[in-house]
py3Dmol code that shows the C-alpha trace and the ligand (Angstrom):
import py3Dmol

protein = """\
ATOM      1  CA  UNK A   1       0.000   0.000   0.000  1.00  0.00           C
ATOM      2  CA  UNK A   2       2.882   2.615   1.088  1.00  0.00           C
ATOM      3  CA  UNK A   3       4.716   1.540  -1.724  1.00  0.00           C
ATOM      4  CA  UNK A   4       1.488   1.823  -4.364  1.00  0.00           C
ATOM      5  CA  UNK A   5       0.942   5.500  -2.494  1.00  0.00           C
ATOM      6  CA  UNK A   6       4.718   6.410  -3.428  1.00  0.00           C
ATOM      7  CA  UNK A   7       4.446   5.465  -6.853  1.00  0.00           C
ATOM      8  CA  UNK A   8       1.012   7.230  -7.588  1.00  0.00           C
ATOM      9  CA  UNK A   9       3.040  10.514  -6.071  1.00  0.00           C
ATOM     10  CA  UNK A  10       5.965  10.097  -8.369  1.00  0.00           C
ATOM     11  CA  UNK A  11       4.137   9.174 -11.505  1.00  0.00           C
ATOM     12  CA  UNK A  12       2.269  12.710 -10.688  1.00  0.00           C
ATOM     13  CA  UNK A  13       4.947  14.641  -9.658  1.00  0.00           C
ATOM     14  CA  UNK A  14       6.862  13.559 -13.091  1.00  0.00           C
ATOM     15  CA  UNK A  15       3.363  14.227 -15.091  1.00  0.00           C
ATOM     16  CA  UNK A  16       3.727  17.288 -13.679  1.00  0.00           C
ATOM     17  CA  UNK A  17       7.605  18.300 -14.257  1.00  0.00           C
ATOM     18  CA  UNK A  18       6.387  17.564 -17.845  1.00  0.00           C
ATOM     19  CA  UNK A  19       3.844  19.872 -18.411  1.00  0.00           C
ATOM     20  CA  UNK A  20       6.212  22.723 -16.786  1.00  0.00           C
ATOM     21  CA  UNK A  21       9.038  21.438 -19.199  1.00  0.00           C
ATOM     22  CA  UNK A  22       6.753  21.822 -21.920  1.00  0.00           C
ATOM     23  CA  UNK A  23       6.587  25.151 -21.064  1.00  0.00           C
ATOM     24  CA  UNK A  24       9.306  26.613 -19.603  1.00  0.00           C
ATOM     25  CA  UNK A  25       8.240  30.077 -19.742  1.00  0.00           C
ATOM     26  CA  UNK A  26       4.951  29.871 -17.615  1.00  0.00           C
ATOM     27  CA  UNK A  27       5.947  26.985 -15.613  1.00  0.00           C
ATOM     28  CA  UNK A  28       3.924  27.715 -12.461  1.00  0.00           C
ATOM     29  CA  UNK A  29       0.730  28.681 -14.360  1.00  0.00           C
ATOM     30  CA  UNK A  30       0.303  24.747 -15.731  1.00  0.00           C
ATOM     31  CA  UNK A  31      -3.609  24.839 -17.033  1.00  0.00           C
ATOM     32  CA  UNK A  32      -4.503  27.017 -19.490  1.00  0.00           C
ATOM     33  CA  UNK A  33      -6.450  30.327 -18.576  1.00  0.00           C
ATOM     34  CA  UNK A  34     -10.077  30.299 -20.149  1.00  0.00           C
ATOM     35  CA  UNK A  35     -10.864  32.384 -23.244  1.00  0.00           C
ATOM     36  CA  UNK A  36     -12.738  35.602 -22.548  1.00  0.00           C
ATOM     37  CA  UNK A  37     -15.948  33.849 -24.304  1.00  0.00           C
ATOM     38  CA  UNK A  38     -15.763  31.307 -21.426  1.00  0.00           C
ATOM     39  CA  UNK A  39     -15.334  33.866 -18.261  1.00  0.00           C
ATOM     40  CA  UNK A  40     -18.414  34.731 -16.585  1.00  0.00           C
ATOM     41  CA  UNK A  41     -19.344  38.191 -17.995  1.00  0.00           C
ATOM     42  CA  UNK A  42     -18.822  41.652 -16.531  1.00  0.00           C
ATOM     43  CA  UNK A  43     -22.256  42.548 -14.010  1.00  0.00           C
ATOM     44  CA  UNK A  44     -23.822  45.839 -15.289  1.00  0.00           C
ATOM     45  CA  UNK A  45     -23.498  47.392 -12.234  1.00  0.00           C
ATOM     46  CA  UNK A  46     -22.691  50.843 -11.955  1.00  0.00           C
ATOM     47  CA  UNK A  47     -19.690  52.641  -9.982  1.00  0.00           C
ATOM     48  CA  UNK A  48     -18.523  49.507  -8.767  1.00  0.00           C
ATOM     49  CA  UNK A  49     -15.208  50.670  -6.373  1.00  0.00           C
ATOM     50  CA  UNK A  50     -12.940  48.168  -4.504  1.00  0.00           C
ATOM     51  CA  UNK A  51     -13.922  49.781  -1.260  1.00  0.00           C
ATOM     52  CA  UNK A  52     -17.480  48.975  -1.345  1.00  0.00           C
ATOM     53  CA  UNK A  53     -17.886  46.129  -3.574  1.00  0.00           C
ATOM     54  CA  UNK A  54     -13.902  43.783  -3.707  1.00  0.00           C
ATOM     55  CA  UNK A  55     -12.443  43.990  -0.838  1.00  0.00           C
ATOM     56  CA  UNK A  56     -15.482  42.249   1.069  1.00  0.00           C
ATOM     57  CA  UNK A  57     -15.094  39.410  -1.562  1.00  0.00           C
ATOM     58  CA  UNK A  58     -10.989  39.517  -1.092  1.00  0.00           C
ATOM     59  CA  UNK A  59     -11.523  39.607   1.981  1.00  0.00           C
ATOM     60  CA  UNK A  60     -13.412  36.036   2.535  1.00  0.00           C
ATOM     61  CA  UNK A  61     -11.958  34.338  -0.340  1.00  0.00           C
ATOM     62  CA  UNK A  62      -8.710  35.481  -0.864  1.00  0.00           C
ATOM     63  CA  UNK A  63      -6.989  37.469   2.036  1.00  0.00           C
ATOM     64  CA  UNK A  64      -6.030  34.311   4.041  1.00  0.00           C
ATOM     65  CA  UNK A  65      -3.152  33.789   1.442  1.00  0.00           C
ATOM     66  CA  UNK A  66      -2.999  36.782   0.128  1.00  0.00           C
ATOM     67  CA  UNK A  67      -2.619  39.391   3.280  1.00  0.00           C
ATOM     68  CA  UNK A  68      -0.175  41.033   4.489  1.00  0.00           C
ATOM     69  CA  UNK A  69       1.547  37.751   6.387  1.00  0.00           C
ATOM     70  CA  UNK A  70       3.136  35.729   3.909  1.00  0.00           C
ATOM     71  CA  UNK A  71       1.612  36.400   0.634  1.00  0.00           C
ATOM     72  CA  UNK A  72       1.033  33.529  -1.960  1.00  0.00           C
ATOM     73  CA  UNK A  73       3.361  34.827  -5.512  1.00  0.00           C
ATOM     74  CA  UNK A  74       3.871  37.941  -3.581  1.00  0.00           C
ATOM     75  CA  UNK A  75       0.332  39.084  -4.105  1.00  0.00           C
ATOM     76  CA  UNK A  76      -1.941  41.246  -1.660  1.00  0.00           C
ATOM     77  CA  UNK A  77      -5.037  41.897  -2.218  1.00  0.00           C
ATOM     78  CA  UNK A  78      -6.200  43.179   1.191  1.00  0.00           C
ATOM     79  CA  UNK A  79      -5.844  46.864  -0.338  1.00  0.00           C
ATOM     80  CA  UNK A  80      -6.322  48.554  -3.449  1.00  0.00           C
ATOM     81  CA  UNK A  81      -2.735  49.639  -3.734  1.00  0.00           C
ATOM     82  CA  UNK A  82      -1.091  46.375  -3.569  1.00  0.00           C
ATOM     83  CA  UNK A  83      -3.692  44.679  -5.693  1.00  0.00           C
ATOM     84  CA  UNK A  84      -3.224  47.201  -8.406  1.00  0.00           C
ATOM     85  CA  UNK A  85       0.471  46.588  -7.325  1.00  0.00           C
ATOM     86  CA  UNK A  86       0.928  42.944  -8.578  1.00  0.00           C
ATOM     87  CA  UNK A  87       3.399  40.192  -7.016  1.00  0.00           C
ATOM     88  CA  UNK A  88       6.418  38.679  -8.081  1.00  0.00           C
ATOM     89  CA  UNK A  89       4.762  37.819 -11.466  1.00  0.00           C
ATOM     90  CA  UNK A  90       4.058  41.602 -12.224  1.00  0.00           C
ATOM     91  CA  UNK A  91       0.951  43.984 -12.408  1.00  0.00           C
ATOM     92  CA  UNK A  92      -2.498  41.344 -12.114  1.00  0.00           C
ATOM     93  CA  UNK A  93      -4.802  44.434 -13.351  1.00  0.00           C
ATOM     94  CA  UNK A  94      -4.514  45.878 -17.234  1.00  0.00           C
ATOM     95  CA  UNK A  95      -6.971  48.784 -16.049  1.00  0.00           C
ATOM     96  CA  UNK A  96      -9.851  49.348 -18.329  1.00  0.00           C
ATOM     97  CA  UNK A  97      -9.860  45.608 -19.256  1.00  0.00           C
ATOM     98  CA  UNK A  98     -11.088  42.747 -17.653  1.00  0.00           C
ATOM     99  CA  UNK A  99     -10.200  39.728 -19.730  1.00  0.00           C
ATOM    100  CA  UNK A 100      -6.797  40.230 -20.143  1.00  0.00           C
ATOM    101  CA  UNK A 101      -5.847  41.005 -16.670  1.00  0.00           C
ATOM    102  CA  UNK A 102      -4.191  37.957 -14.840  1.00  0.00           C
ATOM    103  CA  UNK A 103      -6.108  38.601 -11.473  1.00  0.00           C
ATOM    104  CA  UNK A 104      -9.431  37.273 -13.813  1.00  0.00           C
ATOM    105  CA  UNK A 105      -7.896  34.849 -15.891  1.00  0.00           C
ATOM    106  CA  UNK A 106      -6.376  33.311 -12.750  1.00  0.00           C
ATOM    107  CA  UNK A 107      -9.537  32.711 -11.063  1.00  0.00           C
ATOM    108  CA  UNK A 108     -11.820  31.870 -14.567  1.00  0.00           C
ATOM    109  CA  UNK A 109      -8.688  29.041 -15.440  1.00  0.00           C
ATOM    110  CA  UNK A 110     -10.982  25.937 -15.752  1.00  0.00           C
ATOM    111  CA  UNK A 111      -9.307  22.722 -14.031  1.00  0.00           C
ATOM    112  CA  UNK A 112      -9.654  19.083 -15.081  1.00  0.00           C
ATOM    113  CA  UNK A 113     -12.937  18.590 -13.094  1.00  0.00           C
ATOM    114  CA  UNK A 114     -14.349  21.409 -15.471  1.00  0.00           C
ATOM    115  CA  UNK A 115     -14.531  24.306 -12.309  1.00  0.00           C
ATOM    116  CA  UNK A 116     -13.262  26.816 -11.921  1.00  0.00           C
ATOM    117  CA  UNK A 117      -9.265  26.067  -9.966  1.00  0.00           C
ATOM    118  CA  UNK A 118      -8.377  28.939  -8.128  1.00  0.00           C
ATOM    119  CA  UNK A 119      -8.860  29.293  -5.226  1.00  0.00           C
ATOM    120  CA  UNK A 120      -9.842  25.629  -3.946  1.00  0.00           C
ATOM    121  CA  UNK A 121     -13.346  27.439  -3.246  1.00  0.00           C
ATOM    122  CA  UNK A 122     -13.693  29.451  -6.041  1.00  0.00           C
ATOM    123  CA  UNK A 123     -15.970  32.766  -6.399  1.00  0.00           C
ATOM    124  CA  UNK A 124     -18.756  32.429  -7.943  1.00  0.00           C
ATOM    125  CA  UNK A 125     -20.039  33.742 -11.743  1.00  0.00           C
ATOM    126  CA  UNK A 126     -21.377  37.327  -9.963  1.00  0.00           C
ATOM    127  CA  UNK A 127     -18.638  37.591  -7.920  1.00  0.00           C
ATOM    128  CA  UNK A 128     -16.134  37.306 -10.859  1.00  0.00           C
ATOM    129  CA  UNK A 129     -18.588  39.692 -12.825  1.00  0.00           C
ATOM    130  CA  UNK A 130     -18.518  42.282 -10.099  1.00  0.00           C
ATOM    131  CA  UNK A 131     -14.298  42.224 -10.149  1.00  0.00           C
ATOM    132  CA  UNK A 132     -14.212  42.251 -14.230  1.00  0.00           C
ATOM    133  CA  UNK A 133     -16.734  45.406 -13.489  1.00  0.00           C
ATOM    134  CA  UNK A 134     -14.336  46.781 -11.209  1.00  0.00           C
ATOM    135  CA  UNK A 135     -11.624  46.423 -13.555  1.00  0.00           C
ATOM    136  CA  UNK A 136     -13.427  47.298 -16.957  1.00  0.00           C
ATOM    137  CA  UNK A 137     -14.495  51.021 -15.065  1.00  0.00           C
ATOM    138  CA  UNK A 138     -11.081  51.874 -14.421  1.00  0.00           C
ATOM    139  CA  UNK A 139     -10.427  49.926 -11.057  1.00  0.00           C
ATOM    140  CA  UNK A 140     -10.890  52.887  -8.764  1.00  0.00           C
TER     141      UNK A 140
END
"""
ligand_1 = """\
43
LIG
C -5.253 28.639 0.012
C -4.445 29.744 -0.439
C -4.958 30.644 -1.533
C -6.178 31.269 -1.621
C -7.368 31.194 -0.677
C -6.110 32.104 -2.813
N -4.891 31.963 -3.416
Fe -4.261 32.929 -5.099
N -2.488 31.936 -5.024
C -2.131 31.020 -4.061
C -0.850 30.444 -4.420
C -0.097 29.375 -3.625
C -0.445 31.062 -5.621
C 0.848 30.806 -6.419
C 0.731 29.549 -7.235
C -0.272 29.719 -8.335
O -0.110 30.619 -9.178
O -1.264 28.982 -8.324
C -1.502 31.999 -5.979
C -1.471 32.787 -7.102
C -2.460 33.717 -7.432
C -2.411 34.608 -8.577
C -1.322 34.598 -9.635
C -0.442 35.801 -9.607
C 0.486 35.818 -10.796
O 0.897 36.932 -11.134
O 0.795 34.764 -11.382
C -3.545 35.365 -8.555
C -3.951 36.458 -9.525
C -4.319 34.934 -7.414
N -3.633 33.947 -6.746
C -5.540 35.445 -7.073
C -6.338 34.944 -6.048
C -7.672 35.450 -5.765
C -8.387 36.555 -6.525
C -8.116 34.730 -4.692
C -9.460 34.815 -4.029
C -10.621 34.677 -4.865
C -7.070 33.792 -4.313
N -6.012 33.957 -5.163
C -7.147 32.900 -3.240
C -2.854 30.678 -2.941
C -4.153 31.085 -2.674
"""
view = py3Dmol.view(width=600, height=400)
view.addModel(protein, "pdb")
view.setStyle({"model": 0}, {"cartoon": {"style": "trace"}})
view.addModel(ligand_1, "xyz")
view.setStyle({"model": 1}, {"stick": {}})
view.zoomTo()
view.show()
């Protein structure tokens, strides 16, 4: 059985060296991110601001690994600043649009189950379409 266990691991792990070799420029980022026709759309709300309307959802779903102690790929997101910041990978917003900024494309990137993979407990479709809002109005 241990032996079975340590051979499922290793057969992954290699799986997964694969993949990153595959790519070496992008190695962390192993599925691909989902098209813009795939991302839940942008919600037509109005004057959406991170003060009032993203930080409450960063703040449940995101801020435990992404706060101020010992952020995840050097991303914040527990204030506007830092989220419009970026981490060790660069800026996460393009301001002014939504589907090409990594902070959406991150959390629309479709896993082998077919949900969405990031985080574990991902948002859902109107909390995504409240952020691309955010972003697509200039991220203020
Ligand atoms: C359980 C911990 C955890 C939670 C919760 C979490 N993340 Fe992450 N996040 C990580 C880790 C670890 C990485 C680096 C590895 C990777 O890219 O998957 C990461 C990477 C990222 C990146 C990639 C940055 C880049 O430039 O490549 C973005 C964007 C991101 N997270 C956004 C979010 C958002 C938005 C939420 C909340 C909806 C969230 N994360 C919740 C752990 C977490």
């Amino acid at each position: 059985m241990k032996l079975y266990l340590f051979s499922l691991m290793a057969s992954s792990f290699l799986a997964a060296s694969a993949v990153a070799a595959e790519n070496p420029t992008n190695a962390a980022a192993s599925p691909a991110p989902a098209p813009a026709s795939k991302m839940p759309p942008a919600s037509a709300k109005q004057g959406v601001t991170f003060a009032k309307d993203i930080q409450p959802i960063f703040e449940t779903a995101c801020v435990r690994c992404h706060g101020a102690t010992n952020p995840r790929a050097g991303v914040r997101l527990d204030t506007l600043d830092a989220t419009l910041k970026g981490g060790t990978n660069g800026k996460m917003v393009v301001v002014g649009d939504s589907a090409k900024s990594v902070l959406v494309t991150k959390i629309t990137t479709v896993g082998p189950n077919g949900a969405f993979s990031h985080p574990r407990q991902p948002l859902d479709n109107d909390q995504i379409g409240l952020i691309r809002a955010w972003i697509d109005q200039g991220a203020k």
